[in-house]
C-alpha positions in Angstrom: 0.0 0.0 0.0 1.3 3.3 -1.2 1.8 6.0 2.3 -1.1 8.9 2.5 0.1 12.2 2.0 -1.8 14.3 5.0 0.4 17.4 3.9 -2.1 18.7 1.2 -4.9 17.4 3.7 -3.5 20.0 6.2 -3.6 22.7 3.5 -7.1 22.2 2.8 -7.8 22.7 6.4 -6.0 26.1 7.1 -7.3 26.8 3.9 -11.1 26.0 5.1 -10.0 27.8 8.1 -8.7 31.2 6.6 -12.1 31.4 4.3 -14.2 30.4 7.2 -12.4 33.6 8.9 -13.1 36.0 6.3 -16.6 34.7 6.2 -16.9 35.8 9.9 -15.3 39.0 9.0 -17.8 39.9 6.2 -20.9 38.6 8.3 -19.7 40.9 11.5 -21.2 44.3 9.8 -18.3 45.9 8.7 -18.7 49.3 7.2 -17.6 49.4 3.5 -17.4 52.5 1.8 -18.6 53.1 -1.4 -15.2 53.5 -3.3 -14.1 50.1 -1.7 -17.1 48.6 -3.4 -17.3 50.5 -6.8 -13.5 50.6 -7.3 -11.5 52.0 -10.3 -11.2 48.6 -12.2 -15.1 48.0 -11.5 -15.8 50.8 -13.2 -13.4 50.4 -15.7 -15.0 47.3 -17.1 -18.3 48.7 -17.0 -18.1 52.1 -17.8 -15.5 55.0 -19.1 -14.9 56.4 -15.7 -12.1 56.1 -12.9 -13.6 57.2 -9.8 -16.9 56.9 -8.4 -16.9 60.6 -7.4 -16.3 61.2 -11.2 -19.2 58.8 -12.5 -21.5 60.8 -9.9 -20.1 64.2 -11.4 -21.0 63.2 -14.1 -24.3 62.6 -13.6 -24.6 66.2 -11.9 -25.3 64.4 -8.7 -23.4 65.6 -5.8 -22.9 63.3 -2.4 -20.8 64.1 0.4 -22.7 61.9 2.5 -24.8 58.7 3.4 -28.2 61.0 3.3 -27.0 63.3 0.1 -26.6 60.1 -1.7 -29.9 58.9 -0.6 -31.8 61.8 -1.7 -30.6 61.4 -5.0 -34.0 60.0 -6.9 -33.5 56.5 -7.7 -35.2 57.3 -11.3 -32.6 59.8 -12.3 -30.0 57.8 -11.5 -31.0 54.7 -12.7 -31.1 56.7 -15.6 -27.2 57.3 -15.5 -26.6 54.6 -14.4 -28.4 52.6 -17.8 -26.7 55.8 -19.9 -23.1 55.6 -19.2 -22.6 52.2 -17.5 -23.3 48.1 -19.0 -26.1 48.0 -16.3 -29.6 48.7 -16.8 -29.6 49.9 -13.2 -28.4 51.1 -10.1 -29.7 47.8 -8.2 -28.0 45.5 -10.9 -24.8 47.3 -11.1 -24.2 47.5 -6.9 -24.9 44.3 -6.9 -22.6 42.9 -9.3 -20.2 45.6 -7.1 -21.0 44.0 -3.8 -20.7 40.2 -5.5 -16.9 41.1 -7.0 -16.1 42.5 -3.2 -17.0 39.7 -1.4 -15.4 37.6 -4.3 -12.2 39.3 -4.0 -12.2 39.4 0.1 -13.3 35.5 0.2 -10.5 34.4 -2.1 -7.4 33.6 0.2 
């Protein structure tokens, strides 16, 4: 009988391990900010822009803060967001956003 190789057993397990830790780390509520999420190659494969304080100058929206960028109406900027990006909305293109960070931050 040939001898069983726990070594890539072990990697499998800290690997396990070290995704089951970022895991935790995304569940806990962290804060994210918006440029963590909608970062420059993002927007770069999904639009012409660099920043996400340029795409939103762009759009003639300005927003400082959490409740400026709330009050921005969701049909104007769905509207941007289907004119000058590959999504047909704000909804589809955060979420594809959210879905690369957590990719990204999941991979070890």
């Amino acid at each position: 009988m040939g001898k069983i190789n726990f070594d890539g057993l072990n990697e499998i397990s800290n690997l396990f391990g070290e995704l089951e830790s970022r895991v935790h780390d995304l569940e806990s509520g962290i804060t994210v900010s918006m440029d963590d999420v909608i970062t420059e190659s993002f927007l770069n494969r999904c639009s012409s822009f660099l920043s996400f304080d340029e795409f939103l100058t762009a759009g003639g929206f300005s927003a400082i803060t959490d409740a400026e960028f709330e009050a921005i109406p969701d049909a104007d900027f769905d509207l941007h967001v289907k004119s000058t990006t590959t999504y047909p909305s704000w909804e589809e293109m955060l979420s594809a956003a959210h879905e690369e960070y957590i990719t990204k931050h999941l991979t070890p």
